[in-house]
C-alpha positions as CSV (number, residue, x, y, z in Angstrom):
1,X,121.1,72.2,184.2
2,X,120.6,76.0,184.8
3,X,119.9,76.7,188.4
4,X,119.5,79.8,190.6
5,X,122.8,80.6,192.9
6,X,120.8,81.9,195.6
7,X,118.2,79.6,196.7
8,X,119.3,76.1,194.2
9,X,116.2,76.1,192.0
10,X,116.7,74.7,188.9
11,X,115.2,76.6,186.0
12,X,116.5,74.4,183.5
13,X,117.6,71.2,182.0
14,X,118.6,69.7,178.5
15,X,118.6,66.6,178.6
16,X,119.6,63.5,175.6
17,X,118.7,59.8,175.8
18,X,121.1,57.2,173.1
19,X,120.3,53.8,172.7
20,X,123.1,51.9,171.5
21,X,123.9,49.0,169.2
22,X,126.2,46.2,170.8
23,X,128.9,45.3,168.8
24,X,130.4,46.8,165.4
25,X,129.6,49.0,163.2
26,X,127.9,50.5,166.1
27,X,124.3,52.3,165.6
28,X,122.8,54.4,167.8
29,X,119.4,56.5,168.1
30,X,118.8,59.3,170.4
31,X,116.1,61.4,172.0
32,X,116.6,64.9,173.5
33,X,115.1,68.0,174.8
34,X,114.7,70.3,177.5
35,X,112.3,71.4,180.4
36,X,111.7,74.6,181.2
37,X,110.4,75.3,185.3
38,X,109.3,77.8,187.2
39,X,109.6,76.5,190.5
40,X,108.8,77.7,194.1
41,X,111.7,76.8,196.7
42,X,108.9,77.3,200.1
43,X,107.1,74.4,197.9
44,X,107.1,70.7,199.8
45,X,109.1,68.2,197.7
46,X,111.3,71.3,196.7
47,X,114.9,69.9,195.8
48,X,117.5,72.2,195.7
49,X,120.0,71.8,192.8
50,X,123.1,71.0,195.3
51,X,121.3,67.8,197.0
52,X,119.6,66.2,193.4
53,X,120.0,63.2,192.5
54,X,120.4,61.8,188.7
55,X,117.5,59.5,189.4
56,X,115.4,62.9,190.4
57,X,116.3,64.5,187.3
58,X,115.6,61.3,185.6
59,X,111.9,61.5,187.0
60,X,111.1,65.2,185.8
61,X,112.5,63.6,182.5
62,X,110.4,60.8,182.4
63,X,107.1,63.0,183.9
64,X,107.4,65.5,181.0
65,X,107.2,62.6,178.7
66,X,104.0,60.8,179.7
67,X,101.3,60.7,176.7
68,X,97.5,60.5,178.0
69,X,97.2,58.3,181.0
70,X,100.6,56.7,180.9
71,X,102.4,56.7,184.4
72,X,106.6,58.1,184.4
73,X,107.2,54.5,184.8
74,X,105.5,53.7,181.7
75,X,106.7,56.3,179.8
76,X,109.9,55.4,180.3
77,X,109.6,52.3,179.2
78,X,108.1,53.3,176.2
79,X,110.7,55.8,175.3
80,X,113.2,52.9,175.8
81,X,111.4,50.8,173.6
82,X,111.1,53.6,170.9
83,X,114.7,53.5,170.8
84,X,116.0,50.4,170.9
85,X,113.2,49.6,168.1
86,X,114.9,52.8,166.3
87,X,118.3,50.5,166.5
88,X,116.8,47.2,165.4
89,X,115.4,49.1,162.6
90,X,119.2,50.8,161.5
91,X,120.9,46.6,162.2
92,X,117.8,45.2,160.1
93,X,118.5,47.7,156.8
94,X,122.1,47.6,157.0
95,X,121.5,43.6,156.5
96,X,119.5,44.1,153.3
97,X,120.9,47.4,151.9
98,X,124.3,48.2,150.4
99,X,126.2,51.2,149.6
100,X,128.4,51.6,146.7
101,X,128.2,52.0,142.6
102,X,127.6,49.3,140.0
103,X,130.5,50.2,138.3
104,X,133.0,50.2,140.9
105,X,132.9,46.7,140.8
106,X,133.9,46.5,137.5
């Protein structure tokens, strides 16, 4: 996160979601990006950088990925989904592809 020294407003934050694959080989599928705000620190709700909380980031995460009239909650949920189906997806095509060349086999 970028913030502001003077006052703690964050102006920034990158942020990167993985969903991961239990076992081995291991497969993963990730989501990122990055928010942008312009924020006013005399606002109510206003949370300075040195007193946030992961799960308060989490939420500005979560708000900036709602789609029509989703709520964070079910955004988040979605986004979840979208990955783990991303992983189920990888485990499903390494069980019906292979890699190599006919003639190595030879």
């Amino acid at each position: 996160m970028r913030h502001i020294d003077s006052d703690g407003g964050v102006v920034l934050v990158y942020w990167s979601m993985v969903a991961k694959s239990d076992g081995e080989p291991s497969y993963t599928a990730t989501k990122s990006g990055k928010l942008r705000y312009t924020y006013d620190a005399s606002a109510t709700g206003f949370i300075p950088y040195a007193d946030l909380t992961e799960n308060d980031v989490l939420g500005w995460v979560y708000n900036s990925s709602v789609e029509g009239e989703e709520t964070s909650a079910e955004a988040k949920a979605r986004v979840e989904a979208e990955r783990t189906a991303k992983v189920q997806d990888q485990i499903n095509r390494a069980n019906i592809e292979a890699i190599g060349l006919p003639w190595e086999n030879i």
